[in-house]
N, C-alpha and C positions, 0 to 999 in steps of 0.2 A: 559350771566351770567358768564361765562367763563373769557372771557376778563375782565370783571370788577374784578373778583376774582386776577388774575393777577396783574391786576393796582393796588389792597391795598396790596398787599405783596409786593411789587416794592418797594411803596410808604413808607412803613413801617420798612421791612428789611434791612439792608448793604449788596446789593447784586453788583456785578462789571456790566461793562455795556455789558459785555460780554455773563453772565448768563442772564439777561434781553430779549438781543437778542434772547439769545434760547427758552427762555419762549413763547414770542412773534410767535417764529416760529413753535410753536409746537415740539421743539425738546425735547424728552426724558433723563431724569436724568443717563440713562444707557450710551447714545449717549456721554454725557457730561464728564460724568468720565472715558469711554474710552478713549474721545480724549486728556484730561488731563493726562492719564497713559503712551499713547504713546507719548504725548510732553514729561513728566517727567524720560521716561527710555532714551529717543534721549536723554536728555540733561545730564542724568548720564551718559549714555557714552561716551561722547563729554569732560566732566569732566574729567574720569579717561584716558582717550587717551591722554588729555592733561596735565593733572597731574604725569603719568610715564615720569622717568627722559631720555635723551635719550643719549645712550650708545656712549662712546667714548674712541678710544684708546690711551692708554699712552702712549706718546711719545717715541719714538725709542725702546722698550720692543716687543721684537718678539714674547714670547710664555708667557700667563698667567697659571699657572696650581695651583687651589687650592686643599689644602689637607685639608678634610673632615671628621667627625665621627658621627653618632645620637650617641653616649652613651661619656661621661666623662671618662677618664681612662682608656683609650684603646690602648694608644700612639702615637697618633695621632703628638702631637709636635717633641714627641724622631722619629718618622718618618721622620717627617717635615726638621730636623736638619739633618738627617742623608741623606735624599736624596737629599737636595743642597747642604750638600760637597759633597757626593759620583758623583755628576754631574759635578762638579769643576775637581774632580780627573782623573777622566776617559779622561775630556775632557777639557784641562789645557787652551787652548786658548779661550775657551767659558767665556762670560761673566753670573755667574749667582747670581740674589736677593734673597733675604728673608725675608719677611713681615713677622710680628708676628701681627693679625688682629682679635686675642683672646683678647676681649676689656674687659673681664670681668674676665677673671685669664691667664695674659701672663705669661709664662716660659720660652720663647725661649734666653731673655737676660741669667738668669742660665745655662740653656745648652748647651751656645756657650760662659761664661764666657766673656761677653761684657757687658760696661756700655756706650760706646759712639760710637758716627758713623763710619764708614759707616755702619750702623744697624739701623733700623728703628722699632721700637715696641713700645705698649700702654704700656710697660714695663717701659719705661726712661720717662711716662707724668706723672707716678701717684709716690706716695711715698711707697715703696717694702710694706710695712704694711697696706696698705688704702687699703680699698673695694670700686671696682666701683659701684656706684649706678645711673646709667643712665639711663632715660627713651631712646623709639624707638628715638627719633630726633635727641638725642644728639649723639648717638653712629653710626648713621648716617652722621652727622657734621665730629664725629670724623675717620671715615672711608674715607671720602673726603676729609682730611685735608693728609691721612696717604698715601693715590693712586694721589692727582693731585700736591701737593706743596712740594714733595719728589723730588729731583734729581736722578731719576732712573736711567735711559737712561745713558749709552746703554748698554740695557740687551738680552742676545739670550734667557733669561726666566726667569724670575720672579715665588718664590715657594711662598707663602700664605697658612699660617696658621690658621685658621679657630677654631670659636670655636666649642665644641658638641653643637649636635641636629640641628633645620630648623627654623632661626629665622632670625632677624632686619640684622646680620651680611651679612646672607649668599645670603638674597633679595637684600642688599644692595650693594652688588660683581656683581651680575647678571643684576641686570639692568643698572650700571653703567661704564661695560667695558668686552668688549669681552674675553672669556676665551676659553682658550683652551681646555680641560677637567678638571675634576673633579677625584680625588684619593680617593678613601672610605679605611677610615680603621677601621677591628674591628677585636673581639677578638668570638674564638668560640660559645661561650655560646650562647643559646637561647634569653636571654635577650639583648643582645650585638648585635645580627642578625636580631632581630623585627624591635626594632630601626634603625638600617641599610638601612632595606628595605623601611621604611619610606622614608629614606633621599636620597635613590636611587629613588623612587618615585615623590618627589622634584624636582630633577635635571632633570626627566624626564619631565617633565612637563612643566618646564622652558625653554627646548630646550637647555639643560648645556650637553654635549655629556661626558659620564663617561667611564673614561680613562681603570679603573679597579678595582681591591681591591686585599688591602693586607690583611692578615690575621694575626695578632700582637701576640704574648706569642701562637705560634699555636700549640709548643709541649716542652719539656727537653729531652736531651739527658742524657740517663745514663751513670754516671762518669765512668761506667766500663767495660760495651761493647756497651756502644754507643746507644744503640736500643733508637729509639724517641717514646716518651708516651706523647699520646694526651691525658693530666689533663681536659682539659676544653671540649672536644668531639669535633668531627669532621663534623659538621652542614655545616660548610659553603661552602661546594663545592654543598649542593640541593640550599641555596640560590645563589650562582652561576649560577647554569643551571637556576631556574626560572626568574632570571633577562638578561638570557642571558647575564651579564659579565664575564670577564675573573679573574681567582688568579692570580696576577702579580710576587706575593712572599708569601712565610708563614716563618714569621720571628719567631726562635725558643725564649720562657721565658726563661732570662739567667741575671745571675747579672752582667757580666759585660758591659752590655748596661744600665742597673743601676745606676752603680757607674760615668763610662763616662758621662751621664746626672750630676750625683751630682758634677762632680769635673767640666763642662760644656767642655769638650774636648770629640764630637764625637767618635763612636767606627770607625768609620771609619777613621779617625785620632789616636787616642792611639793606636787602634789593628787594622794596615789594614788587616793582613795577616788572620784574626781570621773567624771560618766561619760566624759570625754574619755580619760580615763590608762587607763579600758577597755578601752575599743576599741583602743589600742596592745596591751594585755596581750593579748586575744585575738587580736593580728595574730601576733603573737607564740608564738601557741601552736600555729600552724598551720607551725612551722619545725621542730618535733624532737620524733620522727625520723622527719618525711616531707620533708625538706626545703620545706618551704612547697611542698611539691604536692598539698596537698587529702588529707583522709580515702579515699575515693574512688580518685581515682588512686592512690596508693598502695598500695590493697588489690588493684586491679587487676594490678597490675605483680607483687604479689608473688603472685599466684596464677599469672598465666603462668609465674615464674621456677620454681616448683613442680612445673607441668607438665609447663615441658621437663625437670627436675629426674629425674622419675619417668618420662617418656617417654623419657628417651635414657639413664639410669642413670647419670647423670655422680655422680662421689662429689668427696668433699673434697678431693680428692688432686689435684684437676684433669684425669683423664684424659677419653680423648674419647670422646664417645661411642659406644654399643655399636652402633648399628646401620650405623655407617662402617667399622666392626671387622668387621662380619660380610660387607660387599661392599666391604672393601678400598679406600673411592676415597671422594669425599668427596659427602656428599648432594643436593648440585648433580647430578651427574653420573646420579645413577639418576632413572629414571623412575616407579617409583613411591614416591619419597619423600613422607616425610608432612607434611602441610604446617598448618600451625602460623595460629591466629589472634593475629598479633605487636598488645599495644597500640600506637596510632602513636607515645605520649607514650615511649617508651623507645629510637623508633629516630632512629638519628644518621643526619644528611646533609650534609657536608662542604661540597657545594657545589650551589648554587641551580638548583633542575631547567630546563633549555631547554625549554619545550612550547610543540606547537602548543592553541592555543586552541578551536579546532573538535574537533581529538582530546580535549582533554579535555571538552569538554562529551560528547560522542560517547558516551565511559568513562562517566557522571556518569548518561545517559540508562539504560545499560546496566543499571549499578548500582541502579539506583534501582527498576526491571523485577524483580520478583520471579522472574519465569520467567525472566530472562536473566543476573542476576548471576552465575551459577554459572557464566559462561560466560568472566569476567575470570581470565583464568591469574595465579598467584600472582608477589611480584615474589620474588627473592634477597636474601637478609640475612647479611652475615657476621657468626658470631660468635666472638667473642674472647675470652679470658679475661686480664685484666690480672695484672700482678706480684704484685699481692695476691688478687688473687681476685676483682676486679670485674669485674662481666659489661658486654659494651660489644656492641651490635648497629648496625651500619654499612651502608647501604645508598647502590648507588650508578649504579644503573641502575632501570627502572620509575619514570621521572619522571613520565610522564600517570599510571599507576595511582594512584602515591602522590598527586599536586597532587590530581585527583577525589576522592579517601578524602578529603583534607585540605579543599577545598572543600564538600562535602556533610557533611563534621563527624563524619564517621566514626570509632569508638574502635579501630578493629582492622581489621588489615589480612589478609590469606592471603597467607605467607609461607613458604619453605622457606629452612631455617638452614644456614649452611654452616659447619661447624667452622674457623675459620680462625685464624692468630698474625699479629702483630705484623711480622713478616715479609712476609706478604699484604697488611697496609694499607699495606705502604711502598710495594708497587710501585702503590701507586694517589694516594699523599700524599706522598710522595717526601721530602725532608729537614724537611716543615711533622707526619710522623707526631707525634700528642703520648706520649708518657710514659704511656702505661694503667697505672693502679693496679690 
């Protein structure tokens, strides 16, 4: 009775020969839709692997650095301007660019008073009066038209001006070319800092290593004993410590960084000697060659590099190291490999850890336990060595350990290194692998 019930809904319905089978076989409707759920998630992911663009550098442009704001009106471009001349100045044999990639209200032509090359802005495509109204594709188009069919090269850094907030622009930077860091800039207020932390969130996420922040109009000096009064309150130094970034400068509210914008001649140019054009030059001097990541970090990262340098005997030459040589397999694999205090600030994470919220406070309690930290097993790091010789460490499991290190502010993580290639990170980043230098 069974079977015959079978055969007139066969017979009757437009069903595939597929479902048929299953009928036949006594397979369950539950069985069915499972196994359609996990074809239909394999294949979206297979889609968006394939679908992200994959990253590639501009030719001869050494250093990318974009300047960043969540909030509009914060001065982000007057930064923008002032700290690719103040880098020209300081360091006269340097070659450096400046993209205006504010595709929806560019200023940067105004505040460098140029209408034609060598300057490159969405400023010279539209007519000074017109409003852009572009959807995500187009502004995309036109971000690729602005990064690959530009004669840049040869730049020791490219500055990129960005517009506010985390949108089509700032995706569109990220996936499409390595950058160096990220510059946040805002203004005290609480409204100016929420947004911030959003877009510092962002970059985090994306695995964009954030350089710093400046802190824009962050006080006045009075004309008559000088004393600095912080008009807009002085919030940003707690978002600071929460994000564990660095103030790289607090540039004082002054009109003649005003007027310099309206007449498009930098203050750092009409007033070097002024202490406004300072505080650019000193933003300025925290870029090369630590990449604006602080003295500090810097010296950090190049002492682990050193370490492993001398712990695993790796020479110029690229080979791997010796102690994978000596048990054949790679240091994942043994047990008592040695395990390395990685700074967090070097390792890359592709993609945004899923954790439970109780485990990591859990992790966080542990760590914090003198008698028990020792008790947090180390996470995995693959490392790479790029085309040219640049070290790239990838990690992509231990989401609770890393989130707790990264919530308690931790500089260093316990980590065992896995000698890996290019090879290894595809099968985990599939056609989105970037180009390692």
């Amino acid at each position: 009775m069974f079977h015959c019930k079978i055969r007139f809904l066969s017979s009757n319905l437009k069903i595939c020969a597929y479902m048929q089978k299953c009928l036949k076989s006594n397979i369950s409707t539950t069985d069915i839709n499972e196994t359609k759920n996990i074809n239909l998630e394999a294949k979206r992911k297979e889609i968006m692997s394939r679908g992200l663009p994959k990253k590639k550098p501009i030719k001869g442009v050494k250093q990318i650095i974009i300047v960043a704001s969540g909030k509009g009106g914060v001065g982000k471009s007057t930064t923008s301007v002032n700290l690719a001349t103040a880098l020209k100045v300081i360091e006269p044999k340097k070659s450096i660019g400046l993209l205006d990639a504010d595709v929806f209200g560019p200023s940067i032509p105004l505040m460098m008073n140029l209408q034609q090359s060598p300057f490159m802005s969405m400023g010279f495509l539209i007519d000074e009066k017109s409003p852009v109204v572009w959807r995500g594709l187009m502004v995309m188009s036109a971000l690729d038209k602005l990064l690959r069919q530009v004669a840049w090269a040869p730049l020791d850094c490219l500055i990129i001006d960005t517009p506010p907030g985390t949108g089509d622009t700032h995706l569109s930077l990220i996936q499409n070319i390595f950058i160096t860091g990220a510059l946040l800039v805002t203004t005290p207020q609480r409204a100016a800092l929420d947004v911030t932390r959003r877009g510092a969130k962002m970059f985090e996420k994306l695995s964009v290593p954030i350089s710093g922040i400046v802190e824009n109009m962050s006080f006045i000096s009075c004309p008559k004993c000088m004393t600095k009064i912080s008009i807009f309150g002085d919030n940003t130094e707690a978002l600071a410590h929460e994000l564990g970034i660095k103030i790289l400068q607090k540039i004082p509210l002054n009109e003649d960084i005003r007027d310099s914008c309206d007449i498009g001649k930098p203050i750092v140019l009409s007033a070097p000697n002024s202490v406004q054009a300072e505080c650019y030059k000193k933003l300025a001097e925290h870029k090369d060659p630590k990449k604006i990541m602080g003295v500090v970090k810097y010296a950090v990262i190049l002492s682990f590099l050193s370490h492993i340098v001398s712990s695993y005997g790796v020479s110029s030459n690229n080979t791997a190291p010796s102690k994978m040589d000596k048990v054949g397999t790679s240091i994942h694999s043994s047990a008592d490999a040695e395990v390395f205090d990685v700074p967090m600030s070097v390792i890359i994470r592709p993609f945004p850890p899923d954790v439970n919220e109780e485990k990591v406070q859990s992790l966080i309690n542990t760590l914090n336990n003198s008698e028990t930290e020792s008790l947090v097993p180390p996470i995995d790091i693959l490392w790479i060595k790029g085309s040219e010789g640049g070290d790239y460490y990838y990690s992509f499991g231990g989401c609770h350990r890393y989130t707790a290190h990264k919530q308690i502010g931790r500089q260093f993580i316990k980590a065992k290194l896995i000698k890996s290639t290019i090879t290894d990170l595809r099968s985990y980043l599939g056609n989105s692998t970037p180009d390692l230098k």
